[in-house]
GUNU-245642 format. One record per residue: z, x, y of N, C-alpha, C, O in turn; chain; residue number from 1. Coordinates in Angstrom, 3 decimals. Each point is the difference from the previous one (the first is absolute). Layout:
// residues N
       nzz       nxx       nyy      cazz      caxx      cayy       czz       cxx       cyy       ozz       oxx       oyy  chain    n
         Z         X         Y         Z         X         Y         Z         X         Y         Z         X         Y      A  NUM
...
//
This chain:
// residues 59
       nzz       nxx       nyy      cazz      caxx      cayy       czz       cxx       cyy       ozz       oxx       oyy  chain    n
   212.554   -12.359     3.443     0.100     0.718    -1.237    -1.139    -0.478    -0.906    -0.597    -1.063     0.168      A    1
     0.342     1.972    -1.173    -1.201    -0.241    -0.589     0.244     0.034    -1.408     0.540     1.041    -0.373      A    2
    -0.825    -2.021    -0.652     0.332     0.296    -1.356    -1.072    -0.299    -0.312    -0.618    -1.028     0.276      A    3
     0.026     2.728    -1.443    -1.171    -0.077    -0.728    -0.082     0.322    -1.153     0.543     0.981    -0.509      A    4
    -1.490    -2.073    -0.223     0.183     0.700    -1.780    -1.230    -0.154    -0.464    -0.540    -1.106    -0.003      A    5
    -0.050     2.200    -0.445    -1.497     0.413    -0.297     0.330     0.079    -1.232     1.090     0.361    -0.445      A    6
    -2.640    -0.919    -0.520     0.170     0.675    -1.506    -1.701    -0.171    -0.003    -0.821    -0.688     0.607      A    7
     0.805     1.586    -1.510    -1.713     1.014     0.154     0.335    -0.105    -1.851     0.971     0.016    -0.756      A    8
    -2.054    -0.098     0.704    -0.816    -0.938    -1.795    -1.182     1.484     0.519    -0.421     0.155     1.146      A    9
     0.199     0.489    -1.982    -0.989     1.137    -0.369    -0.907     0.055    -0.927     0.492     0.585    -0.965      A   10
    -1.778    -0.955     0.721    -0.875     0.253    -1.369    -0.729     1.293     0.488     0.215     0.657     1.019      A   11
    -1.493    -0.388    -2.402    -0.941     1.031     0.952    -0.504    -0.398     0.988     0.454     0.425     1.062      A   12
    -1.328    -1.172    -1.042    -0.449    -0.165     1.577     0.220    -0.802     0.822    -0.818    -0.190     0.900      A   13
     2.081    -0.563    -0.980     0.360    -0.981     0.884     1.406     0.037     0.324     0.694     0.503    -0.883      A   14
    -0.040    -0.936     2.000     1.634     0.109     0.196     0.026    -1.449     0.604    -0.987    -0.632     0.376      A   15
     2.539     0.145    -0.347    -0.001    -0.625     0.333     0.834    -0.501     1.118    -0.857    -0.741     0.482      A   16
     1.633     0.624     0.104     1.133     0.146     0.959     0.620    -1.697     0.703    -0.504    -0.603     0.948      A   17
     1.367     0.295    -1.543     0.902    -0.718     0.705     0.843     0.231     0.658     0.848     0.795    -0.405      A   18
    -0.763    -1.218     1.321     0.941     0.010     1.462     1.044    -1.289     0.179    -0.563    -1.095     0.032      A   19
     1.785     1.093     0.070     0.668    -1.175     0.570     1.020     0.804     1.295     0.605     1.039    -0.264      A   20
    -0.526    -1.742     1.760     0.298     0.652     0.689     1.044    -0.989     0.583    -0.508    -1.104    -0.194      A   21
     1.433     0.969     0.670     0.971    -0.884     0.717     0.367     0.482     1.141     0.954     0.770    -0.109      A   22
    -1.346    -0.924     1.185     1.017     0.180     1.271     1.195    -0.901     0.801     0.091    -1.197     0.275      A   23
     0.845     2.465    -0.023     1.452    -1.024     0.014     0.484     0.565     1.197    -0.615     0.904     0.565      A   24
     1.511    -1.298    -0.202     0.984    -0.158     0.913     0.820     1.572    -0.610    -0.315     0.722    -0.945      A   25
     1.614    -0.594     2.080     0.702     1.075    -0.159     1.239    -0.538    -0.891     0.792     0.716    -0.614      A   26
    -0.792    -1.712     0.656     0.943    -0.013    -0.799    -0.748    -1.072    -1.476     0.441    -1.128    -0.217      A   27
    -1.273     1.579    -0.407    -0.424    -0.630    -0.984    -1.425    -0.826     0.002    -1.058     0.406    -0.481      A   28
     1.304    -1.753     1.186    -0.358    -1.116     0.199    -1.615     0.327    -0.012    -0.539     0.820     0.742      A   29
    -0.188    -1.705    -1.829    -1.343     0.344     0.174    -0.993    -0.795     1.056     0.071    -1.229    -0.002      A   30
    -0.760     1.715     0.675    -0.980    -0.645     1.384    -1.082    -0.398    -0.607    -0.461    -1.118     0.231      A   31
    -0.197     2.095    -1.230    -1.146    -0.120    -0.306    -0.435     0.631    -1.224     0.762     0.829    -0.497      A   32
    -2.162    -1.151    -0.229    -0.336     0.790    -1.463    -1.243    -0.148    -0.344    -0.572    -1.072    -0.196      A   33
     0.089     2.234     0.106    -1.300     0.015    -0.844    -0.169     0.809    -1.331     0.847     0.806    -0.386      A   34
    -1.873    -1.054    -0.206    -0.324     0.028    -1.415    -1.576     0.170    -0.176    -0.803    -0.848     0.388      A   35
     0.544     1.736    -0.857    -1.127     1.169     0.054    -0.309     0.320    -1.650     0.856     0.288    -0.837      A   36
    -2.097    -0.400     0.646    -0.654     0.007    -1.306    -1.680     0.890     0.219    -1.093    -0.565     0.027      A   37
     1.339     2.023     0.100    -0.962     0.356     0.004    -0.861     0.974    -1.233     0.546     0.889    -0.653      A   38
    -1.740    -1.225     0.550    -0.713     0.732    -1.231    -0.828     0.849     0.807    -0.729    -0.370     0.920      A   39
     0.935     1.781    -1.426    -0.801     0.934    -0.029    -1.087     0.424    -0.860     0.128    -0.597    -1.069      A   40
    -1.193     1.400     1.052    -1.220     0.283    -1.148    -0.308     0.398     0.452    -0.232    -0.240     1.184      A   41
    -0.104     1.543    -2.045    -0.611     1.646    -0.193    -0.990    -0.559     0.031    -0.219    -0.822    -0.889      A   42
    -1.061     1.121     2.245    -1.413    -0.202    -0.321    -0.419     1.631    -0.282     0.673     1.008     0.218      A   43
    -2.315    -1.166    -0.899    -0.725     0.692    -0.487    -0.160     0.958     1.212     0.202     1.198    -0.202      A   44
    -0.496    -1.558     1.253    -0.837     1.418     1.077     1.244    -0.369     1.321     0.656    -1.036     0.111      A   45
    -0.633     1.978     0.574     0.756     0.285     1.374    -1.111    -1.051     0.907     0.102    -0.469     1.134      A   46
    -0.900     0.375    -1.905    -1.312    -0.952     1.055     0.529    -1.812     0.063    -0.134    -0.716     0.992      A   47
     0.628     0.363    -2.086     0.729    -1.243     0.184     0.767    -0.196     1.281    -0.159    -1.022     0.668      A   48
     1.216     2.244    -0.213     1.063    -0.222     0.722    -0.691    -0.019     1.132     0.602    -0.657     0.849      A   49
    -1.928     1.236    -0.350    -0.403     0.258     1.390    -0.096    -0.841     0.663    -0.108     0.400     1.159      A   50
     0.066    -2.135    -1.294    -0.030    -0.767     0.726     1.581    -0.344     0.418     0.284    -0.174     1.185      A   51
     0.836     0.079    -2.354     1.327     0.377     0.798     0.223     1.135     0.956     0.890    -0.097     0.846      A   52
    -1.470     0.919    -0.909     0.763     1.342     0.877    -0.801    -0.398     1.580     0.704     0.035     1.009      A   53
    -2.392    -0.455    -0.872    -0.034    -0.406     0.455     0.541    -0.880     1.113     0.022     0.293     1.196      A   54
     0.386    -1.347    -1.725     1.002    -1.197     0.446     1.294     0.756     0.768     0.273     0.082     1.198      A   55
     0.181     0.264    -1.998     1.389     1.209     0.369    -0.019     0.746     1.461     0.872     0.090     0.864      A   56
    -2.095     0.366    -0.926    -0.734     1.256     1.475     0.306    -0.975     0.854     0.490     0.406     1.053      A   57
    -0.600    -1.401    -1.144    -0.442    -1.289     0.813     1.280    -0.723     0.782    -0.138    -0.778     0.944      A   58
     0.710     0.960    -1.203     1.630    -0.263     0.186     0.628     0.518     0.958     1.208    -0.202     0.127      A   59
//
């Protein structure tokens, strides 16, 4: 089982996204947990991202 709780922080050009995730057992019991802090940003040109999408093809 999977317990997830996201909360997303929004400005103009930036978001922000926390993640806390717990995985458990069927009857409760937690196995494991991670915790996720990611920042996003609006760049200027679609030309920034080309070295991610890149990377991505690549996969």
């Amino acid at each position: 089982m999977l317990q997830r709780r996201n909360i997303i922080q929004m400005a103009d050009d930036t978001w922000i996204q926390s993640e806390v995730n717990v995985k458990a057992l069927e009857d409760g019991t937690p196995v494991a947990s991670e915790v996720g802090w990611i920042v996003y940003t609006e760049q200027e040109t679609a030309d920034a991202c080309q070295p991610a999408i890149d990377f991505a093809v690549q996969l």
